[in-house]
C-alpha positions in Angstrom: 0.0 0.0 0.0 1.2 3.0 -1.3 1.2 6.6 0.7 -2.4 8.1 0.7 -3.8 10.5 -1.8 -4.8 14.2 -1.0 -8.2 12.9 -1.4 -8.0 9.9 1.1 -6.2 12.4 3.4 -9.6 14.3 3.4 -11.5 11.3 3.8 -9.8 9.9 7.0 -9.2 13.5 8.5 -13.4 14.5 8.0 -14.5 10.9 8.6 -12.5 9.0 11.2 -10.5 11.9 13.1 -13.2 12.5 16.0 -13.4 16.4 16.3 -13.4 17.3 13.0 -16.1 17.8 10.6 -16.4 20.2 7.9 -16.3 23.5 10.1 -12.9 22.6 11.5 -11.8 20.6 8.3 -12.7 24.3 6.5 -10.6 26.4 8.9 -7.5 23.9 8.8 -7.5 23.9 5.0 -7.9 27.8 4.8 -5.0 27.8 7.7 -2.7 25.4 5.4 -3.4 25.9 2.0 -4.2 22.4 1.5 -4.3 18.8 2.9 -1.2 17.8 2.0 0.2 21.1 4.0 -2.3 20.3 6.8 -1.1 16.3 6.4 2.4 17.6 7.4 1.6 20.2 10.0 2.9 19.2 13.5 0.8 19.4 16.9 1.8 22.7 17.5 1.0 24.3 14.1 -2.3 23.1 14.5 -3.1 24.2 17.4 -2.5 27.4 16.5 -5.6 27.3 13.9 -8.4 29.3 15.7 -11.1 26.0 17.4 -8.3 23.4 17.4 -7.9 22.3 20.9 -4.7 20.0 21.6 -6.6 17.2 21.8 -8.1 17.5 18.3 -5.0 18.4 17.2 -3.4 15.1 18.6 -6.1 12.8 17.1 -4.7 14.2 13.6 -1.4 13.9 14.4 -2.5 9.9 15.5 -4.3 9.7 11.8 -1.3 9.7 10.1 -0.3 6.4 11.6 -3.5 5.4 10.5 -3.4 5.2 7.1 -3.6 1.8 6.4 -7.2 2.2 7.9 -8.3 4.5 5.4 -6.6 2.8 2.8 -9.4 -0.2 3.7 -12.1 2.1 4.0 -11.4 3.5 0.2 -11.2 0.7 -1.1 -14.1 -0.9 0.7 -15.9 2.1 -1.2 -14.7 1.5 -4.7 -15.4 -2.5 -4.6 -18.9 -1.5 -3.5 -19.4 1.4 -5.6 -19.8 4.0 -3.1 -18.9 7.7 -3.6 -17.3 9.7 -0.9 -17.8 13.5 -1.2 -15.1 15.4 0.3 -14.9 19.0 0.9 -13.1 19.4 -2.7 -16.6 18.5 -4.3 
């Protein structure tokens, strides 16, 4: 399995990080740029985003050692033909 797409990156962080939904998915990505940015941010740079409490911003931290999980979940999706809508739709 390979790294994760920006899409499954948006998948797992609005799906299976508890804490963030689209509000505080919105204000990371406006924060960062993009996912891939936000992907790479460390503890500290998130918390500094306005509504990311430490917590929150140590469940994302603990997603990227997750990705084989949402690798699964993607591909559970495809074989089954569901579409996931992500905030880039």
């Amino acid at each position: 399995m390979g790294a994760l797409t920006s899409r499954e990156r948006l998948m797992l962080l609005n799906s299976v990080v508890p804490g963030v939904g689209s509000t505080r998915l919105r204000r990371l990505l406006d924060a960062f740029g993009d996912v891939d940015r936000l992907w790479a941010a460390d503890v500290r740079d998130l918390q500094a985003v306005g509504g990311i409490r430490p917590q929150v911003a140590e469940r994302i931290a603990a997603a990227r050692r997750d990705e084989p999980r949402v690798k699964r979940e993607a591909s559970l999706a495809a074989r089954y033909g569901v579409s996931v809508v992500t905030l880039d739709d």
